[in-house]
Backbone as XML, in Angstrom:
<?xml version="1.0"?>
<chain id="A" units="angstrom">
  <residue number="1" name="UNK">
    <atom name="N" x="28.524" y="67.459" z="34.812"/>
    <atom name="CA" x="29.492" y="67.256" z="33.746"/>
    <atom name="C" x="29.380" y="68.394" z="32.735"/>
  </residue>
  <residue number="2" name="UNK">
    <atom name="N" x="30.571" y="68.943" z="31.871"/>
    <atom name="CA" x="30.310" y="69.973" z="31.806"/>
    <atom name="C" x="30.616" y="69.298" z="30.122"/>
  </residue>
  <residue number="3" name="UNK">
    <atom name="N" x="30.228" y="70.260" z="29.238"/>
    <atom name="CA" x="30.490" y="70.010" z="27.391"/>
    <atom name="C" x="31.204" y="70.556" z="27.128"/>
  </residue>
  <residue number="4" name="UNK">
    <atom name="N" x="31.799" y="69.889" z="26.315"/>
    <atom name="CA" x="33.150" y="70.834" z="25.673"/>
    <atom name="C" x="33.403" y="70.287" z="24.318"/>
  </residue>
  <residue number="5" name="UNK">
    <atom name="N" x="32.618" y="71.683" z="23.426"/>
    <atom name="CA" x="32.829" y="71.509" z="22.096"/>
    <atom name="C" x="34.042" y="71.355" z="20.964"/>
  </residue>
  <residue number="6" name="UNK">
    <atom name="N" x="33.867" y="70.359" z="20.524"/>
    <atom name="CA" x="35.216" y="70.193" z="20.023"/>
    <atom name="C" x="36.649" y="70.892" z="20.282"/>
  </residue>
  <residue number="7" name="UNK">
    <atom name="N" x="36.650" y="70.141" z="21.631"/>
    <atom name="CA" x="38.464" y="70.906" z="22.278"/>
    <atom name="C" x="39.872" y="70.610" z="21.371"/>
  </residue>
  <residue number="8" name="UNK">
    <atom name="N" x="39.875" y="69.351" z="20.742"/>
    <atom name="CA" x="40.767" y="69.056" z="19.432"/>
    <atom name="C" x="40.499" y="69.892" z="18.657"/>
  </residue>
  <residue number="9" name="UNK">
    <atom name="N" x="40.044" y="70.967" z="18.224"/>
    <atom name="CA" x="39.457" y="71.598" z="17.157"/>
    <atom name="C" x="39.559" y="70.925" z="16.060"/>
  </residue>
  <residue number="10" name="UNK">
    <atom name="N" x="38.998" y="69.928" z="15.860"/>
    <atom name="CA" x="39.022" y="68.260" z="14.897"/>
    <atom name="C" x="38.102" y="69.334" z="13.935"/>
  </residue>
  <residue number="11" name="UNK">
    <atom name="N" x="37.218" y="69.853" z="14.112"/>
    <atom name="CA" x="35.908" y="70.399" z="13.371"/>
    <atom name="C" x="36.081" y="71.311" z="12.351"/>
  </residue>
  <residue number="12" name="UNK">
    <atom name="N" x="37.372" y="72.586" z="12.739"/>
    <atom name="CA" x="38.101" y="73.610" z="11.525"/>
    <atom name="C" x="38.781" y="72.853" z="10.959"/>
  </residue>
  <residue number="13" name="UNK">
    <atom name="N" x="39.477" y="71.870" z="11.462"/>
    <atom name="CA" x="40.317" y="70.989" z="10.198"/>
    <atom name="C" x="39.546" y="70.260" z="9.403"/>
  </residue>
  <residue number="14" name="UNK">
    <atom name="N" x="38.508" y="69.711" z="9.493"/>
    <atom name="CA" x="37.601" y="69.057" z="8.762"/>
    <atom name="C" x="36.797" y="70.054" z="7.631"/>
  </residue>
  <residue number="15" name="UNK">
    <atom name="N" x="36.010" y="71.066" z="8.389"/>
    <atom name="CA" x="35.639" y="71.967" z="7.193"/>
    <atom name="C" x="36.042" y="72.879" z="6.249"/>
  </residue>
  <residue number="16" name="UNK">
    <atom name="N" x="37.300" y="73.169" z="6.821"/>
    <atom name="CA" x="38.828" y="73.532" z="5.781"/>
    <atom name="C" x="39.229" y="72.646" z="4.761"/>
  </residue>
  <residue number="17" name="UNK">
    <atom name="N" x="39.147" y="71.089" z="5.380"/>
    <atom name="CA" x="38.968" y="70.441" z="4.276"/>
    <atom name="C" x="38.031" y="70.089" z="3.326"/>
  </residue>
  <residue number="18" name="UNK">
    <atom name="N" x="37.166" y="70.182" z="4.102"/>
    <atom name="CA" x="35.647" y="70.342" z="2.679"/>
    <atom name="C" x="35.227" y="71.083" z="1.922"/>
  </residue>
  <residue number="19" name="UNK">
    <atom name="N" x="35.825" y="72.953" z="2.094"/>
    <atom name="CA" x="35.815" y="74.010" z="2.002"/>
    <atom name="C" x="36.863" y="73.727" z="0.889"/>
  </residue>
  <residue number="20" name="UNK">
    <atom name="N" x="38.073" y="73.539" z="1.325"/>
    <atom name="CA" x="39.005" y="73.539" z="-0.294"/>
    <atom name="C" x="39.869" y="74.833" z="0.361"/>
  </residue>
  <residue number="21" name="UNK">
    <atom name="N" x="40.392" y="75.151" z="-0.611"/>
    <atom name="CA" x="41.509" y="76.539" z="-0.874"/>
    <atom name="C" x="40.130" y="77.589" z="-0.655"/>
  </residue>
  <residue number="22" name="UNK">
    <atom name="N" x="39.995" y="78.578" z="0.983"/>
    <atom name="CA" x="39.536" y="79.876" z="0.663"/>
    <atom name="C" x="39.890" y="81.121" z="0.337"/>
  </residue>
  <residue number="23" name="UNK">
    <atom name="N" x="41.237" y="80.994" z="-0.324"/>
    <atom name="CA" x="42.063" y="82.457" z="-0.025"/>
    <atom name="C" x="41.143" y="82.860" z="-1.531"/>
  </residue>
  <residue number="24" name="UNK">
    <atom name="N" x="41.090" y="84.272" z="-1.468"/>
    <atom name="CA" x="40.413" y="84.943" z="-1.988"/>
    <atom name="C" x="38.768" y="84.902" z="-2.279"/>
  </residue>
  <residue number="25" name="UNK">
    <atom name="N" x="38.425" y="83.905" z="-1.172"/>
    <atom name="CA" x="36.621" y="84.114" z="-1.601"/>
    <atom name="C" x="36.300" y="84.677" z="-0.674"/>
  </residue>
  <residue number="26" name="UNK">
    <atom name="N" x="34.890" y="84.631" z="-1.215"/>
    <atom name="CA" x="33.948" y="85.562" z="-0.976"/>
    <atom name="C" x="32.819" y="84.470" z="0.237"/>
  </residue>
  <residue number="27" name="UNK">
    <atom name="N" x="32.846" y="84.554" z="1.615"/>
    <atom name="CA" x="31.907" y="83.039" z="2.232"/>
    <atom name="C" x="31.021" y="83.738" z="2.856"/>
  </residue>
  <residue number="28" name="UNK">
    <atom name="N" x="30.141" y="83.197" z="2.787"/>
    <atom name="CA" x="28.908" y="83.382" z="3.935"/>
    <atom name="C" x="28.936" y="82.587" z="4.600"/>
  </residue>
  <residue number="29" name="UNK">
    <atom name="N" x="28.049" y="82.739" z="5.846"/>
    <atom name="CA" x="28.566" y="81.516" z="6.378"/>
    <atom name="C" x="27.233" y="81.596" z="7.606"/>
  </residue>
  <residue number="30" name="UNK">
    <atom name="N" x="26.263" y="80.187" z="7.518"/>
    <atom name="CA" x="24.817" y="80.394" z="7.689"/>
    <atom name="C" x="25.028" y="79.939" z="9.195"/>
  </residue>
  <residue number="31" name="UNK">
    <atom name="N" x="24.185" y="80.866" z="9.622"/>
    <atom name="CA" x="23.679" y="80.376" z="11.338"/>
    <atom name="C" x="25.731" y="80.026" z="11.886"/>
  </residue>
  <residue number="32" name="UNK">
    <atom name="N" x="25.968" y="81.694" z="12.086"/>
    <atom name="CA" x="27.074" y="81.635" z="12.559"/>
    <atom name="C" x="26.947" y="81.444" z="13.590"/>
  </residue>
  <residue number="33" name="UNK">
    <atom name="N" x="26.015" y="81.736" z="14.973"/>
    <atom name="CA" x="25.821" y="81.768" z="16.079"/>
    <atom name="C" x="27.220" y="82.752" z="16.984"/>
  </residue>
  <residue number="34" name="UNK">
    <atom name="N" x="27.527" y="82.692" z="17.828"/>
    <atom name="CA" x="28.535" y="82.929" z="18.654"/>
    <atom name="C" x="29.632" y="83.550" z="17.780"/>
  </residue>
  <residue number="35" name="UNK">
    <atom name="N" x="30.042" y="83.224" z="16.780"/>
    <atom name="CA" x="31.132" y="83.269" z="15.823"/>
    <atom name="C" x="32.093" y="82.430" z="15.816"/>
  </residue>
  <residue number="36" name="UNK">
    <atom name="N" x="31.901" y="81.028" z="16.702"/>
    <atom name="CA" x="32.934" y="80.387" z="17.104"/>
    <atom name="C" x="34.022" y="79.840" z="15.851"/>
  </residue>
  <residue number="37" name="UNK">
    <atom name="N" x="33.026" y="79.254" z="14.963"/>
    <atom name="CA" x="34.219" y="78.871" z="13.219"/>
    <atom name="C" x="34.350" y="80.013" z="12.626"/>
  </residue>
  <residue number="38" name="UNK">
    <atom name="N" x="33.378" y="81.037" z="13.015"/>
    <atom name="CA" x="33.797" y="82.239" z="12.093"/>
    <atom name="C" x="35.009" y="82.584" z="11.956"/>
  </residue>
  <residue number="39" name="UNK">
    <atom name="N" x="35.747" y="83.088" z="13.755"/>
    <atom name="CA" x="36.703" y="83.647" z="13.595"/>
    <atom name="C" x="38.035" y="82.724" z="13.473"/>
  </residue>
  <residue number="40" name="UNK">
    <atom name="N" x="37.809" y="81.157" z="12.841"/>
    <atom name="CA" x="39.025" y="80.389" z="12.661"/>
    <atom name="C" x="39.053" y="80.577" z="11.038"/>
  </residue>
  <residue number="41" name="UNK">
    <atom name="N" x="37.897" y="80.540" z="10.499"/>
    <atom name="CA" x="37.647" y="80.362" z="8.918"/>
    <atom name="C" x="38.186" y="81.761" z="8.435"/>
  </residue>
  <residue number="42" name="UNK">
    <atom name="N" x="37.801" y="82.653" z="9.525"/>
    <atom name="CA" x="38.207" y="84.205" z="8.443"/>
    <atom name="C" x="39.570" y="84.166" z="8.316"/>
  </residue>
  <residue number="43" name="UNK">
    <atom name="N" x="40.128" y="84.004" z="8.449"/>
    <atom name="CA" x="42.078" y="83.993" z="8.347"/>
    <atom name="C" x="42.096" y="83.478" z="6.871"/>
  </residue>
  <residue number="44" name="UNK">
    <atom name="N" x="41.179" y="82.504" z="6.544"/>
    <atom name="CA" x="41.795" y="81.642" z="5.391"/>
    <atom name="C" x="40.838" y="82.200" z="3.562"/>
  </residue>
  <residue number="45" name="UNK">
    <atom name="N" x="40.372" y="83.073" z="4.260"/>
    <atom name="CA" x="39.360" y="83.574" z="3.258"/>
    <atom name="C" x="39.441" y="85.329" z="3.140"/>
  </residue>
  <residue number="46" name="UNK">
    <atom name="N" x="39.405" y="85.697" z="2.217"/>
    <atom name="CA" x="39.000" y="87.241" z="1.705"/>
    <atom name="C" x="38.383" y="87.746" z="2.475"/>
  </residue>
  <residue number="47" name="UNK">
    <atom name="N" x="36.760" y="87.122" z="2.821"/>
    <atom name="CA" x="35.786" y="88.034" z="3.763"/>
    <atom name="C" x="34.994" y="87.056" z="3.902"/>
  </residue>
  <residue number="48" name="UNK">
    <atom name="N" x="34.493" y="87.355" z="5.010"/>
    <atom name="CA" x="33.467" y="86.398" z="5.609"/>
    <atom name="C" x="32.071" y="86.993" z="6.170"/>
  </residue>
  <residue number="49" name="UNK">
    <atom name="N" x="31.062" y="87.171" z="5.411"/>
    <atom name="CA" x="29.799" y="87.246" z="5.626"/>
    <atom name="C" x="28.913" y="86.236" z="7.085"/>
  </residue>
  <residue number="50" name="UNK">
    <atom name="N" x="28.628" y="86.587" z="8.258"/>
    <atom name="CA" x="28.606" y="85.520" z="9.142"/>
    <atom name="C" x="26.638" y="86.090" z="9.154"/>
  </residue>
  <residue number="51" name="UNK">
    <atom name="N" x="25.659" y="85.220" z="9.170"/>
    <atom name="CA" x="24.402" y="85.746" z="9.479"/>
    <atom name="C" x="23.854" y="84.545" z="10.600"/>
  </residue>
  <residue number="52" name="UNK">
    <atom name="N" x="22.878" y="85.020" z="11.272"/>
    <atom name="CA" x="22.548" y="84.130" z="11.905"/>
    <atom name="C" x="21.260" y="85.094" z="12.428"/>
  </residue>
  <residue number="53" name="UNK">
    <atom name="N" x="19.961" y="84.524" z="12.594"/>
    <atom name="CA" x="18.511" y="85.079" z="13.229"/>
    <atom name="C" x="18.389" y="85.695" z="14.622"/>
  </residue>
  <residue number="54" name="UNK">
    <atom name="N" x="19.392" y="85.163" z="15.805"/>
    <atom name="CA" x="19.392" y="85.429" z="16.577"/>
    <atom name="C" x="20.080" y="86.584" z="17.516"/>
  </residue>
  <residue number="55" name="UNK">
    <atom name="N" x="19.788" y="87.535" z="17.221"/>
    <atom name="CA" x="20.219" y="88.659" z="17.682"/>
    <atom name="C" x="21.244" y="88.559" z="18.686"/>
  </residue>
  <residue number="56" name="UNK">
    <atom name="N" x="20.918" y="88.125" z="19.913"/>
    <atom name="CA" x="22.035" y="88.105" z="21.224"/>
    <atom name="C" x="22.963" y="87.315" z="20.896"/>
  </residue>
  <residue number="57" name="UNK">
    <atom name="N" x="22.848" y="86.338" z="20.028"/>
    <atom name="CA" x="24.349" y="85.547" z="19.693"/>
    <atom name="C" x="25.070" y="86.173" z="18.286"/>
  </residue>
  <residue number="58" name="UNK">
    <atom name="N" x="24.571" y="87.107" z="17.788"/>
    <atom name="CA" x="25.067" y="88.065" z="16.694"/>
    <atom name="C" x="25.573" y="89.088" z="17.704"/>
  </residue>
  <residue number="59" name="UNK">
    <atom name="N" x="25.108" y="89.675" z="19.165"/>
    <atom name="CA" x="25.609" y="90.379" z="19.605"/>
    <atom name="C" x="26.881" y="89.996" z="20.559"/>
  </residue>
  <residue number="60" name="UNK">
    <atom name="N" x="27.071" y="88.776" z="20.703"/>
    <atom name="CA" x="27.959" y="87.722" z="21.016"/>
    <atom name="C" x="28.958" y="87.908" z="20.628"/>
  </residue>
  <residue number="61" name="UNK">
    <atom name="N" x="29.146" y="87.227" z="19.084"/>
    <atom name="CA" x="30.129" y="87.572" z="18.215"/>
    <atom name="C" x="30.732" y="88.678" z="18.066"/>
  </residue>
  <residue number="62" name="UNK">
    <atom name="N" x="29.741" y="89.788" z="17.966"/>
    <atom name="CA" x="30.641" y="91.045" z="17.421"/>
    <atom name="C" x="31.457" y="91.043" z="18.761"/>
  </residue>
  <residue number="63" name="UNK">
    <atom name="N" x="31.014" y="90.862" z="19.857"/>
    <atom name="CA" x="31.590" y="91.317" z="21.341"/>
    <atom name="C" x="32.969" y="90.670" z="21.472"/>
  </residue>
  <residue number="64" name="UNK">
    <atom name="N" x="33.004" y="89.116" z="20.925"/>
    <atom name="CA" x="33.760" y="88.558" z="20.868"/>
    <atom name="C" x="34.834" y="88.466" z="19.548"/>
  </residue>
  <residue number="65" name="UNK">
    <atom name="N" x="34.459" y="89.406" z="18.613"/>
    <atom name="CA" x="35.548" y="89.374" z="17.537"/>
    <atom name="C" x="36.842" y="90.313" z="17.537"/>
  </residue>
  <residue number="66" name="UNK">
    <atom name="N" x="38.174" y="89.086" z="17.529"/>
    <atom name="CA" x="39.292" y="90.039" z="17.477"/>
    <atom name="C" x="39.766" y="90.792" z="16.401"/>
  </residue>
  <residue number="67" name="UNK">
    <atom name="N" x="40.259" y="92.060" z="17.410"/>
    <atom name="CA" x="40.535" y="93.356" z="16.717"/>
    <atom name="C" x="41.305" y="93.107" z="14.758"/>
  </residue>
  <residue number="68" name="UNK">
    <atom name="N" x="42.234" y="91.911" z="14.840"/>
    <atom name="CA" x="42.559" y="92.053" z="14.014"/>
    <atom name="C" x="41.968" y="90.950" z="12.383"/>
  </residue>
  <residue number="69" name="UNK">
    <atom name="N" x="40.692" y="90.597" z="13.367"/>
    <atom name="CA" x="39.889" y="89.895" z="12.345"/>
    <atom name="C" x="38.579" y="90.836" z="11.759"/>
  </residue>
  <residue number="70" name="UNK">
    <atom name="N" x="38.958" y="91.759" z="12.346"/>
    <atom name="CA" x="37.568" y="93.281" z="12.129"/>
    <atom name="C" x="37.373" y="93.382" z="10.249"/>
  </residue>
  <residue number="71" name="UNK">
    <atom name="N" x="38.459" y="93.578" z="9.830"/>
    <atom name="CA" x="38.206" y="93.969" z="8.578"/>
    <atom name="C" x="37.572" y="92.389" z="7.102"/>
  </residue>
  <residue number="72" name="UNK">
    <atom name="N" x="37.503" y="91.357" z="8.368"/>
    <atom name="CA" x="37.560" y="90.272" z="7.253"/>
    <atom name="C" x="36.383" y="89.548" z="7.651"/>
  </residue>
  <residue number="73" name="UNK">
    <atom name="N" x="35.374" y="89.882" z="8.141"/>
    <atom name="CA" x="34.442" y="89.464" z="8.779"/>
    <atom name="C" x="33.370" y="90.286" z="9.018"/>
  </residue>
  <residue number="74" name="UNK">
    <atom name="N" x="31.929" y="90.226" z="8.922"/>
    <atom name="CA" x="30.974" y="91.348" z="8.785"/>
    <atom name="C" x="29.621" y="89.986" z="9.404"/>
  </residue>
  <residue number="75" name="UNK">
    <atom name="N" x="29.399" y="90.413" z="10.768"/>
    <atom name="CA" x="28.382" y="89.962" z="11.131"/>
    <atom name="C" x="26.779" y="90.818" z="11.140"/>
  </residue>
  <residue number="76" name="UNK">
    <atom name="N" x="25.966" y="89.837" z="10.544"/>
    <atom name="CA" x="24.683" y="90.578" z="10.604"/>
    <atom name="C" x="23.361" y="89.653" z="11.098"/>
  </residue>
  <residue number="77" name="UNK">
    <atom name="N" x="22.101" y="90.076" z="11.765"/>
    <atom name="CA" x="21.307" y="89.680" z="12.229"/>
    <atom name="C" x="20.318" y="89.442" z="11.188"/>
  </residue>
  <residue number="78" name="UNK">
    <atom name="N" x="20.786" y="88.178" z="10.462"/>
    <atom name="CA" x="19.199" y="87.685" z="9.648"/>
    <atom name="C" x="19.330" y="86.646" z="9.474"/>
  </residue>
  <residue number="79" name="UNK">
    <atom name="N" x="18.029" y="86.349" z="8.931"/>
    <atom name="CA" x="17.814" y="84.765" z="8.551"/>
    <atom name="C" x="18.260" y="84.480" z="6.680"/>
  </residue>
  <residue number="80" name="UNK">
    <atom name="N" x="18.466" y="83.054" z="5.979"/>
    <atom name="CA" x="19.057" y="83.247" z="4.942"/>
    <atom name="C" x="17.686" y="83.253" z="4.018"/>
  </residue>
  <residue number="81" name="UNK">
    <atom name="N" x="16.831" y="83.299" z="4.996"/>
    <atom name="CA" x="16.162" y="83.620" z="3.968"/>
    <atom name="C" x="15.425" y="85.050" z="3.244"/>
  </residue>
  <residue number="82" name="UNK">
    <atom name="N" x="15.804" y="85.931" z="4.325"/>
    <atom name="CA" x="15.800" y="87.113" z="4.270"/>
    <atom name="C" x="16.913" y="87.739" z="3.219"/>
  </residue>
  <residue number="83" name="UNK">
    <atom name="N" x="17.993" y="87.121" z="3.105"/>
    <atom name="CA" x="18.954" y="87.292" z="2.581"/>
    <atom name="C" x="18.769" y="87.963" z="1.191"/>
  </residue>
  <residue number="84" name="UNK">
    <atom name="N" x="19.399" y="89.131" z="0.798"/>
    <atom name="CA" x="18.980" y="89.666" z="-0.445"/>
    <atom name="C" x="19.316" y="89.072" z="-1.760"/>
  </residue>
  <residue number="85" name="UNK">
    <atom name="N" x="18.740" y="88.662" z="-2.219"/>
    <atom name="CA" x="19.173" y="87.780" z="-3.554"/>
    <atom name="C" x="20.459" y="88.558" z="-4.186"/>
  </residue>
  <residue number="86" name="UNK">
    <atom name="N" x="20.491" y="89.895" z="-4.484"/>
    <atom name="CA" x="21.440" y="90.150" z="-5.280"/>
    <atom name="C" x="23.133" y="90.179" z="-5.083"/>
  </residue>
  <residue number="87" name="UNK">
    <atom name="N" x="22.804" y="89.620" z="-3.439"/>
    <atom name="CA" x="24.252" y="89.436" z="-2.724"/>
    <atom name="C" x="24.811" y="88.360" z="-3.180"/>
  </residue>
  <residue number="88" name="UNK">
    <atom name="N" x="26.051" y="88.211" z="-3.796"/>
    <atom name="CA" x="26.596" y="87.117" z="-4.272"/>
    <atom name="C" x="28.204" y="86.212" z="-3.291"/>
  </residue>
  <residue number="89" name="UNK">
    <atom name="N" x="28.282" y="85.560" z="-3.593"/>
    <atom name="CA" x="29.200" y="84.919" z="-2.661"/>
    <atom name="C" x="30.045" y="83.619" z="-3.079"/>
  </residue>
  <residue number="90" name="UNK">
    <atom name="N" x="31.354" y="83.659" z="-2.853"/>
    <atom name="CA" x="31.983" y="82.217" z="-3.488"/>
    <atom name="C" x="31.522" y="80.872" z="-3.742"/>
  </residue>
  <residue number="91" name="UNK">
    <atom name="N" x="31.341" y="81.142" z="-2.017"/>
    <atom name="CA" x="31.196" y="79.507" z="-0.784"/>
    <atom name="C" x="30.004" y="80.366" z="-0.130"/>
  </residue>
  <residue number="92" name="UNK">
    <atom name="N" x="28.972" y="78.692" z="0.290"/>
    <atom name="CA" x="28.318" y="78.972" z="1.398"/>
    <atom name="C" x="29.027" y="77.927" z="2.353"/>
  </residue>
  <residue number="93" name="UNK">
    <atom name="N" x="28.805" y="78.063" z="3.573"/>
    <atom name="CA" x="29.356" y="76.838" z="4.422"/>
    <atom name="C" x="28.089" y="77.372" z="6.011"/>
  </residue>
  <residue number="94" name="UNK">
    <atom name="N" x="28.192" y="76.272" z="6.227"/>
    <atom name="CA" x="26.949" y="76.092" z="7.428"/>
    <atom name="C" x="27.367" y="74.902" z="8.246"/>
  </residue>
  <residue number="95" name="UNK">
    <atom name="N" x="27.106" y="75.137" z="9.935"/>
    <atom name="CA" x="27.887" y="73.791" z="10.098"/>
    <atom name="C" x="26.757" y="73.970" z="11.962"/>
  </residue>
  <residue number="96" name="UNK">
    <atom name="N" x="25.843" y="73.220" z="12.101"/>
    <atom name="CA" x="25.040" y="73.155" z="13.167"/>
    <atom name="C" x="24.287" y="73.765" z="13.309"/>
  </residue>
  <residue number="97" name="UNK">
    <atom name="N" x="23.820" y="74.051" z="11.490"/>
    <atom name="CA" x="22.396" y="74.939" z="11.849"/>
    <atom name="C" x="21.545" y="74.113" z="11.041"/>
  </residue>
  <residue number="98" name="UNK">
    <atom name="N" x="21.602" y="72.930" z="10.453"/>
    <atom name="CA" x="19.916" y="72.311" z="10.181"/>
    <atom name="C" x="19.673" y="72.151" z="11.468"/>
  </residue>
</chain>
């Protein structure tokens, strides 16, 4: 039997709604993995900061990010706790990484 993660995409409509209005912020967005909400959330937001620890699924994402979501989206390989304090940001949003 095979999994199939939220095929309704029930999950971007839900955290869009918890998220609020993103047009013009600034999101990070913790333990992006794959980029899978990344690249639904970046449309609705300014820029999207995506981090996540795991290298091959940071190398995932970039592999998998479309051309015309390039400029609104900036994936990087760290943990948040590495994260430089002086980086500031609207929204955090995190969604299957406790």
């Amino acid at each position: 039997m095979s999994i199939r993660i939220d095929p309704e995409e029930r999950e971007f409509e839900a955290l869009l709604a918890l998220a609020g209005d993103l047009t013009g912020q600034r999101v990070l967005e913790v333990g992006c993995g794959n980029g899978r909400i990344t690249t639904h959330l970046a449309p609705h937001a300014a820029h999207i900061t995506a981090i996540d620890p795991d290298a091959k699924r940071i190398a995932t994402a970039k592999a998998n990010l479309p051309p015309e979501l390039a400029h609104k989206i900036s994936y990087r390989t760290l943990a948040l706790e590495e994260l430089p304090p002086d980086e500031k940001y609207d929204m955090v949003l995190l969604s299957w990484s406790l």
